[in-house]
N, C-alpha and C positions, 0 to 999 in steps of 0.2 A: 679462423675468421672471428671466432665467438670471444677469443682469450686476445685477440690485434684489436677490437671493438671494446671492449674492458679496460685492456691497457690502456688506449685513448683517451676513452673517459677518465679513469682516473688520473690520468696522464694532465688532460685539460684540467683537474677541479682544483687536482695538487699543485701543479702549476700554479694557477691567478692565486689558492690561497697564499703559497710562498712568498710568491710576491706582493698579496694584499697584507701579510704579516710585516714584510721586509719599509713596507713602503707606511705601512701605521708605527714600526718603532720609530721610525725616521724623524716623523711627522712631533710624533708625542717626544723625543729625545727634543727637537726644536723647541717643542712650550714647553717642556722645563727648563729648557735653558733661558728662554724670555722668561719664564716666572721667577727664575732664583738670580738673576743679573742683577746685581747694584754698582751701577757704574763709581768708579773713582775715581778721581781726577787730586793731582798736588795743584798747590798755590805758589806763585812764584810769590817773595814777600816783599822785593820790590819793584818788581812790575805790575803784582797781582794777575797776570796771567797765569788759564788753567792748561794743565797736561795730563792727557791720560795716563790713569795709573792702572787700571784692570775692574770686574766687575764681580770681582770676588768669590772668583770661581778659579779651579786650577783646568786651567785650557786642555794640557796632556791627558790628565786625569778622565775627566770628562770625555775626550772620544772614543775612550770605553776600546775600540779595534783598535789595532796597530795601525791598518790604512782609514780610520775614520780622523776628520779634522773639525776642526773649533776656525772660526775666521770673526774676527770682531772688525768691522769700518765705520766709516762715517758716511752719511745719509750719500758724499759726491763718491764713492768706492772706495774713498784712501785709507788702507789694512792700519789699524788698531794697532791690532797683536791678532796673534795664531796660533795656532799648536803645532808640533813637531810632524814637519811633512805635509805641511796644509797645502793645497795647488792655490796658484793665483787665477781665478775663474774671473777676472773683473768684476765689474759693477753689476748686481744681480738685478735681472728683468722683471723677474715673477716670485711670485711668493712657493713656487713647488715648480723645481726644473732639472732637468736630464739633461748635464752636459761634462763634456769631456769624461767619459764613465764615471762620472756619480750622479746619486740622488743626491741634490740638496736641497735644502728645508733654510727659508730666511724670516729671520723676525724681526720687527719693528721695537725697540726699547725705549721710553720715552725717558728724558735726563730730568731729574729732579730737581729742586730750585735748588743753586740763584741761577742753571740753566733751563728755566723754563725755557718751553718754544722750542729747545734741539733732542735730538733724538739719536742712537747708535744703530746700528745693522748687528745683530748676531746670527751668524752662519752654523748651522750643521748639516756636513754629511758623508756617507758612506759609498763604496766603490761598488756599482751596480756587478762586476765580477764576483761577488760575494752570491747574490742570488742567482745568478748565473751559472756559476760554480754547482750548486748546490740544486738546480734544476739539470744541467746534467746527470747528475748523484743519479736523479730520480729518475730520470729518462733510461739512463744503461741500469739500472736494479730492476724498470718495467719491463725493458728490453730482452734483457736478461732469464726473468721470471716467465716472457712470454717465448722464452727457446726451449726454456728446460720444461716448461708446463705443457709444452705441444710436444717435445720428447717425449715425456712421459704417458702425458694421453697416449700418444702411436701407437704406443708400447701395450700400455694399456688395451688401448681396442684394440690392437690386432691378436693379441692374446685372447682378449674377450671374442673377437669377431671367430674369431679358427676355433674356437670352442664351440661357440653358438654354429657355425656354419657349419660344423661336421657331420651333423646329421642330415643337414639339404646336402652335404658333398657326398657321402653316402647312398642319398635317393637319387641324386644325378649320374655316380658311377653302375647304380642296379638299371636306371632307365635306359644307359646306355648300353649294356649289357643283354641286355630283352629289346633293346634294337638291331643290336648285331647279329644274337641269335634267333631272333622272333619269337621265342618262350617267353610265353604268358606265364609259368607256372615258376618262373624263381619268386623266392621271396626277398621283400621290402624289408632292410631294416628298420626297425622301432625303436624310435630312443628310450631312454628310461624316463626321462624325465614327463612331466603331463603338460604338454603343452600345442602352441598350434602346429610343431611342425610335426610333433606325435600325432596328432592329430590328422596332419594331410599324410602321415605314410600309413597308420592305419587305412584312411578313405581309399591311397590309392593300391593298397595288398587286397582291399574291396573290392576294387573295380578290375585290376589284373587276373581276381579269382573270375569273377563276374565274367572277365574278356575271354577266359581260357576255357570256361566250360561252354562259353557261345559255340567258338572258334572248335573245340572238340564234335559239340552235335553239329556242325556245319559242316564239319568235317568228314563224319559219319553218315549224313543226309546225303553229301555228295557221291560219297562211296556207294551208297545206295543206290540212288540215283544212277552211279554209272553202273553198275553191277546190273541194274533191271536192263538199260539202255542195249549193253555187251549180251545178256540172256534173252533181250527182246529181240533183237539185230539177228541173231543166230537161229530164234524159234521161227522167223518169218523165210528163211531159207527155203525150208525144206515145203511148207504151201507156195511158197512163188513158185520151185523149180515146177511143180503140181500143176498150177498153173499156166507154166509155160508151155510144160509136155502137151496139154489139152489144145491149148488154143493153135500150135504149131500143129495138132492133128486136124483140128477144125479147118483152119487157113487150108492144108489140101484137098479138105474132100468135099467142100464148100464150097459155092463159084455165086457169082454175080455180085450184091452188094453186101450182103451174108459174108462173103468172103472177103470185102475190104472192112468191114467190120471185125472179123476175128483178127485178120493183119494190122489193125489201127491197134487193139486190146494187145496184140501181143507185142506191138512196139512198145507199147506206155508199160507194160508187164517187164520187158525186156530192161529199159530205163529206170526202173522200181526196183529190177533186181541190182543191177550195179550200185543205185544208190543204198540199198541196204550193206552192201558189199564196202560199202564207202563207210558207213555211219559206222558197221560193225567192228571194222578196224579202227579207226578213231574212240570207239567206246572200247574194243581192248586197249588202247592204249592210254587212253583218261585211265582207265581200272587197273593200270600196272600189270596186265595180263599179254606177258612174252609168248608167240609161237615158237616153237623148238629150234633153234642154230643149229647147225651144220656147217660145213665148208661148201661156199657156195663160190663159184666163178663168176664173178660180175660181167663179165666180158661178153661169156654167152646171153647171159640174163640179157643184155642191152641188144643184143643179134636180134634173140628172138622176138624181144620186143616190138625191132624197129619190123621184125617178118609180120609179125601178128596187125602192126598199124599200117603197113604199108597196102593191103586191098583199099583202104578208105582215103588216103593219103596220094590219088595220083595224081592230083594238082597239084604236090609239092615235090623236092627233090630231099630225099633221103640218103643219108652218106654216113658209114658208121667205121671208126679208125679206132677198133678196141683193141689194145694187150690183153693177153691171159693177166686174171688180178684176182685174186682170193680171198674171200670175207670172211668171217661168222656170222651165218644171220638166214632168214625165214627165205628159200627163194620164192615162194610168192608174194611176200610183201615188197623185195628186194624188185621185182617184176612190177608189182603195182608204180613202183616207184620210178623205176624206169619210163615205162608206160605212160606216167601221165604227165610226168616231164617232156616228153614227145608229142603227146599227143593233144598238150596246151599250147605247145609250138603250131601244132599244125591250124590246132583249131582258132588259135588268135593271129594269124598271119594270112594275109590275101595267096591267091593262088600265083605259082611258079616261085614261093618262097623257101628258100636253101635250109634244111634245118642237116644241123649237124651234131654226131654224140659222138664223143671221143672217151675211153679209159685209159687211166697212168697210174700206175705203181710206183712210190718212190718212198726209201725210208720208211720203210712201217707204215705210209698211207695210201688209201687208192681213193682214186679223184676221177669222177664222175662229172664230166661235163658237154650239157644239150645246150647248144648255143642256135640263132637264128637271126637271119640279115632282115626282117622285116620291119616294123615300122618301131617298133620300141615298146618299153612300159610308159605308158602316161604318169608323168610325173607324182600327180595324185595321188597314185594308187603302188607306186615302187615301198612305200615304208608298210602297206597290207597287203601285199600278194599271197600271204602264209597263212594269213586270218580264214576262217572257215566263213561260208558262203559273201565271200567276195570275188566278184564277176566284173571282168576287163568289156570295154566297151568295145573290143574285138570279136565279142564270141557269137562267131553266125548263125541263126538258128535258134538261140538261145539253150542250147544242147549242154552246155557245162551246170553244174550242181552249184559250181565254187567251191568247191570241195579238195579239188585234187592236187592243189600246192601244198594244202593243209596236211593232208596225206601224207604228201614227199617231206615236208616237217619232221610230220611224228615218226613216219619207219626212218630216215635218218639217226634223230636222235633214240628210240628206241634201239640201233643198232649201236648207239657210242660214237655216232657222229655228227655233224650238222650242214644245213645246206643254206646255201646264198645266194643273193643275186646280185650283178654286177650292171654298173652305170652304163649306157647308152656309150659308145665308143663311135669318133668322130672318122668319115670315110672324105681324107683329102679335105676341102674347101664345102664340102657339102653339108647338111644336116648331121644331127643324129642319129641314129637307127643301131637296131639289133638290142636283140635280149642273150644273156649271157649263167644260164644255171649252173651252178658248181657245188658241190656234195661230194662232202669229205670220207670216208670211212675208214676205220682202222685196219689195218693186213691183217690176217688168220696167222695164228700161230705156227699153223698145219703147213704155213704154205711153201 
């Protein structure tokens, strides 16, 4: 844009002067041709009539171009004499006129005595194609100088630009690279050179050191954190069971309000103990802390399960259609899991509602699914069912922790597998209803 703005300009200046050059020789060749005319004229000797004889100039001579002409007349248009190739333009209007492609220039000559009072026309001019010509020239040499000069630049800057840019193309390939792998501790190239972009990858190998020793003690705090959590969870065990033994001894030997006293203490004790029971596994597994694998039957696992919920469950209908299925993994967490997959059925579903647990073996995988026809997941709440103390607006009693999907989360994937939940499935023309759990695990080797 900067060199097509250039061009124009000089384009326009070069231009008018060409032509203001073209149009002043014109001008000035016309008054010297008026200045040096001396008309001549013969004498007839016996009529004494005069005849033009020339004004002592050579006409040819004088148009200097091949297409420039000489035109001498008389004051009514009638041609004198000419020079070779002169056009017949008629009788001239104005003293400076643009016709039939010339400039031509006319001057007034006045005839010396004994023709005082008459006067001659002498004409000069040149073929406006000459400057024409020649403004072209200059147009395709602008034209020209404005292709090869923006060539060149291109060329130029992009060479320049891929030099200058390869150090930001450097800090965008490392930036991207500590976003793929989330290490803070690669290093930033530094250009050689001292400049601002040296400048921003020093600042930002600053701020990556800076990010990485945050993200290390955060890392370390958390570990802490869960380590105290997992050794808290575990040291509170063994005074609750203490606890429990007491107050289960009190509860019998204790009667009247004394005794709904110790039963009220050893429900809230009893409820204390699960939830530590909850927290404790959730903090081994925040703390990367496996219990021992074995080869475990998931099949029976879900039997005994549904045996263990079924005294508190007789408002619902329980139906268990397991295959023999073989895991690696904790059977009591493999049990917890069970368990609360069941037992969040039961507890978030109205009474006479169907819950169902099925196991399938296929291919290397066994498939654990507790499904239930009741009212459904409230929409709401289907993308946090797995979040830790998040509670369905089903739960009677207010008896859940919100705990125990989070649970079936972590011993899934702590086993190497993952669990799901499945949309609301349509019954005929009616609503939707039913919750549908599924949890993957991988087949035992053994099996």
């Amino acid at each position: 844009m900067i060199l097509c703005g250039f061009a124009i300009a000089v384009g326009t200046l070069t231009t008018q002067r060409i032509r203001d050059d073209f149009n002043r020789q014109v001008r000035d060749a016309a008054d010297r041709l008026a200045e040096n005319a001396q008309p001549e004229f013969n004498q007839d000797p016996y009529t004494g009539a005069l005849s033009y004889r020339g004004i002592g100039i050579n006409l040819d001579t004088y148009a200097q171009s091949p297409n420039g002409f000489v035109r001498v007349l008389t004051e009514d248009g009638r041609e004198l004499k000419a020079s070779v190739r002169a056009p017949d333009l008629g009788i001239p209007r104005t003293r400076t006129v643009e016709e039939g492609g010339y400039l031509i220039e006319t001057r007034r000559v006045e005839l010396p005595a004994p023709l005082v009072g008459g006067a001659i026309l002498v004409q000069y001019g040149r073929p406006l194609a000459e400057v024409d010509d020649t403004i072209n020239r200059v147009k395709l040499f602008l034209l020209g100088g404005v292709l090869t000069g923006a060539g060149l630049a291109l060329a130029a800057g992009l060479m320049t630009a891929r030099r200058a840019m390869e150090p930001v193309a450097g800090l965008t390939r490392t930036a991207r690279e500590i976003e793929r792998t989330r290490d803070a501790a690669l290093r930033v190239p530094i250009p050689e050179a001292d400049d601002e972009v040296a400048e921003l990858a020093r600042t930002l190998e600053d701020m990556l050191h800076a990010l990485d020793a945050s993200r290390n003690e955060t890392v370390a705090a958390l570990k802490r954190q869960r380590e105290f959590v997992a050794d808290a969870s575990h040291e509170l065990r063994t005074p609750l069971t203490s606890v429990l033994a007491n107050l289960e001894l009190l509860s019998e030997t204790l009667d009247g309000e004394r005794r709904e006293a110790a039963e009220s203490a050893l429900r809230s004790s009893q409820r204390m103990r699960r939830l530590v029971a909850d927290l404790l596994l959730l903090a081994r597994a925040d703390a990367a802390r496996e219990a021992p694998h074995e080869p475990t039957d998931i099949a029976r696992v879900v039997v005994e399960a549904a045996s263990e919920l079924g005294p508190v469950a007789l408002d619902h209908e329980l139906e268990v259609d397991a295959e023999p299925a073989v895991v690696d993994g904790s059977r009591d967490e493999l049990h917890r899991l069970v368990l609360n997959l069941m037992q969040n059925a039961v507890t978030h579903t109205p009474a006479g509602t169907h819950v169902h647990a099925a196991v399938r073996g296929e291919d290397g995988v066994v498939t654990v699914i507790v499904e239930d026809d009741g009212p459904g997941i409230p929409a709401d709440l289907r993308d946090r069912v797995f979040e830790r103390f998040v509670r369905g607006g089903g739960d009677r009693g207010g008896k859940s922790s919100g705990l125990g999907l989070a649970i079936v989360r972590a011993v899934a994937e702590s086993h190497g597998g993952k669990v799901s939940v499945q949309s609301p499935t349509m019954n005929g023309d009616g609503p939707a209803h039913g919750t549908r759990f599924v949890v993957t695990l991988p087949a035992s080797s053994m099996a």
